[in-house]
C-alpha positions in Angstrom: 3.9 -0.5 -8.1 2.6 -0.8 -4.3 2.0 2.7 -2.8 3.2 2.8 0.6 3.1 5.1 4.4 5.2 4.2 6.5 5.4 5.9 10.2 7.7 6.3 13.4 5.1 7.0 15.9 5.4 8.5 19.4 3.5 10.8 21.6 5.5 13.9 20.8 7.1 13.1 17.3 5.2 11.2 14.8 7.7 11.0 11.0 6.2 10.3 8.0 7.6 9.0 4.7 5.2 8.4 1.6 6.1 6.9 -1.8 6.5 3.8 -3.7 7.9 0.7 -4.6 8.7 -0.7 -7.8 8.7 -4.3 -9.0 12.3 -4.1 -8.5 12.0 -3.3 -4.9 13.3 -0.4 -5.2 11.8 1.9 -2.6 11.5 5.8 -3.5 10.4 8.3 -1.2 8.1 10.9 -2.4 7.4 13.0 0.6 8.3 13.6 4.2 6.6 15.7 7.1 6.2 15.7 10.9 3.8 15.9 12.9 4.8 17.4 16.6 2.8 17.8 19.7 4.0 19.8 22.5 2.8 19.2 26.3 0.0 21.3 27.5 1.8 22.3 30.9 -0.9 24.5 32.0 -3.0 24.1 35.0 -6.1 24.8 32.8 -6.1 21.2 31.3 -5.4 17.8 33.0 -2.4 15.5 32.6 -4.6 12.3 31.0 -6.5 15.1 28.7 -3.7 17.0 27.6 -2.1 12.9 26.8 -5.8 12.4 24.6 -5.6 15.4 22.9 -2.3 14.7 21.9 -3.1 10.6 20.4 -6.4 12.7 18.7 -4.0 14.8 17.2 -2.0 12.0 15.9 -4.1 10.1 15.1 -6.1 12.4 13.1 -2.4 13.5 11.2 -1.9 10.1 10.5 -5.5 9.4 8.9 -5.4 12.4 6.9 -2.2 11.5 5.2 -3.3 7.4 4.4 -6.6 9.6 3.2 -4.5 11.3 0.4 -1.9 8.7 0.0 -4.2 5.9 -0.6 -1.7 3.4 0.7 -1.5 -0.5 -0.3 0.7 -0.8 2.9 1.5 0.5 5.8 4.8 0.0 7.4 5.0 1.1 11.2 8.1 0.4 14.1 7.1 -1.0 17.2 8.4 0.0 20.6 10.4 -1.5 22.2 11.0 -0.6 26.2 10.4 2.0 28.3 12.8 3.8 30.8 9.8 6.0 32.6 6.5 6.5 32.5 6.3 9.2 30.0 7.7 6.9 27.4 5.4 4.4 28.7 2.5 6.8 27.5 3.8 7.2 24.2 4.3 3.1 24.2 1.0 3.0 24.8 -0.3 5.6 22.3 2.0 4.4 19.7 0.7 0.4 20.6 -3.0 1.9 20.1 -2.3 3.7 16.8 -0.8 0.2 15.2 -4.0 -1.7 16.6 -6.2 1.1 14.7 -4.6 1.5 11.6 -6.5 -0.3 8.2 -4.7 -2.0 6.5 -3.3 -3.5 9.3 0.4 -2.0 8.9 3.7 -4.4 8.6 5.3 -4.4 11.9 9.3 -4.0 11.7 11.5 -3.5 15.2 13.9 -1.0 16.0 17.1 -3.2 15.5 15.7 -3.7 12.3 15.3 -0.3 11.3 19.1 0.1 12.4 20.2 -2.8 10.2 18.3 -2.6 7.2 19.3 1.0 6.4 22.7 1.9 7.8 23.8 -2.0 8.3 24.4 -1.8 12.3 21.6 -2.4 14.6 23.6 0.4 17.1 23.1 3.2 15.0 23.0 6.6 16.2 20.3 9.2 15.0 23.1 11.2 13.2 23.9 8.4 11.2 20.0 7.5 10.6 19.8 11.0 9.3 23.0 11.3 7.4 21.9 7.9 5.6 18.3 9.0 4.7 19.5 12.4 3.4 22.2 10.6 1.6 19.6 8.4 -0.6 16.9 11.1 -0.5 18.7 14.7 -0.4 15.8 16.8 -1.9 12.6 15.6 -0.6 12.0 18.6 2.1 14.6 18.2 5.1 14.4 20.6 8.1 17.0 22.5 7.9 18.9 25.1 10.0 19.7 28.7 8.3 23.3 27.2 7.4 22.0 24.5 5.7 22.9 21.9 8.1 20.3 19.1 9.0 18.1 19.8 12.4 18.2 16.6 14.8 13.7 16.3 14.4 14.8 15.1 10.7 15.5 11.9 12.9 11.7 11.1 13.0 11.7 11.1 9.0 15.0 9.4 8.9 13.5 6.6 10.7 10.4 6.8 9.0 12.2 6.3 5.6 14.0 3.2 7.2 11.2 1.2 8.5 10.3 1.3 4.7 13.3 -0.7 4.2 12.7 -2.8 7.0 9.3 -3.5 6.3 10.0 -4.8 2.3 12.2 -7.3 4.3 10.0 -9.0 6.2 7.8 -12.3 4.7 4.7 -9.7 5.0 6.0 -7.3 2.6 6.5 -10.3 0.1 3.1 -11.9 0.8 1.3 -9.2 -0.2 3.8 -8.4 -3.4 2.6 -11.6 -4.8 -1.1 -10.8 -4.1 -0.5 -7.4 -5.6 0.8 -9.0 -8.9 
């Protein structure tokens, strides 16, 4: 059994899925959370420490959780373009994080995310989520007051689906033959 974090990382929206897999591969999640930080748009605090507090923030989310998960492996997405220069920031941050992280996660890309779990690298975030909650329906989804899903299970979603990426890569099965 190789416990296992795996994270979709951004300046605003960091996912989180933790569980296992078993010698079969077979990947079960056993929790799910968020972690959100919203822009200080104040005049009290300035842009570039507003952006620090936020990574701190994270980054401090993200250690607590591999502190009471005890993780064999990490798995974490890499990002992948930028249209402006917030997401730039959070391309940044998100680059920083992965370079920080012991041990060293198992990088996976979006397009793999995409394929791995639904089966098309052009797959929306509906269908990311609708597939997630599909294989994992009771693990603690956001939910609206009719019981349909809220779009920020999409960070989750994806965090779930790196998992899947990340057992594919020649990484994952590296380390499964150490682990042995």
């Amino acid at each position: 059994m190789i416990r296992f974090i795996s994270i979709d990382s951004s300046l605003a929206n960091t996912g989180i899925a933790t569980g296992y897999i078993d010698e079969k591969d077979e990947i079960n999640v056993e929790t799910i959370s968020l972690h959100e930080t919203k822009k200080d748009n104040s005049k009290k605090v300035r842009a570039s420490s507003d952006t620090i507090a936020r990574c701190q923030s994270t980054y401090k989310f993200i250690m607590d959780v591999i502190a009471w998960s005890d993780p064999h492996v990490i798995f974490i997405e890499t990002p992948s373009g930028s249209q402006n220069s917030s997401a730039m920031k959070s391309y940044g941050a998100t680059c920083q994080l992965i370079g920080s992280l012991e041990p060293n996660p198992i990088q996976v890309t979006p397009a793999e995310v995409k394929l791995y779990s639904v089966g098309i690298m052009t797959a929306t975030k509906d269908q990311m989520i609708k597939w997630a909650h599909d294989k994992y329906p009771n693990i603690g989804w956001d939910k609206h007051k009719d019981g349909t899903l809220k779009n920020k299970n999409e960070h989750m979603a994806d965090a779930i689906a790196i998992a899947y990426a990340g057992i594919k890569t020649p990484i994952f099965n590296q380390l499964k033959i150490f682990n042995k």
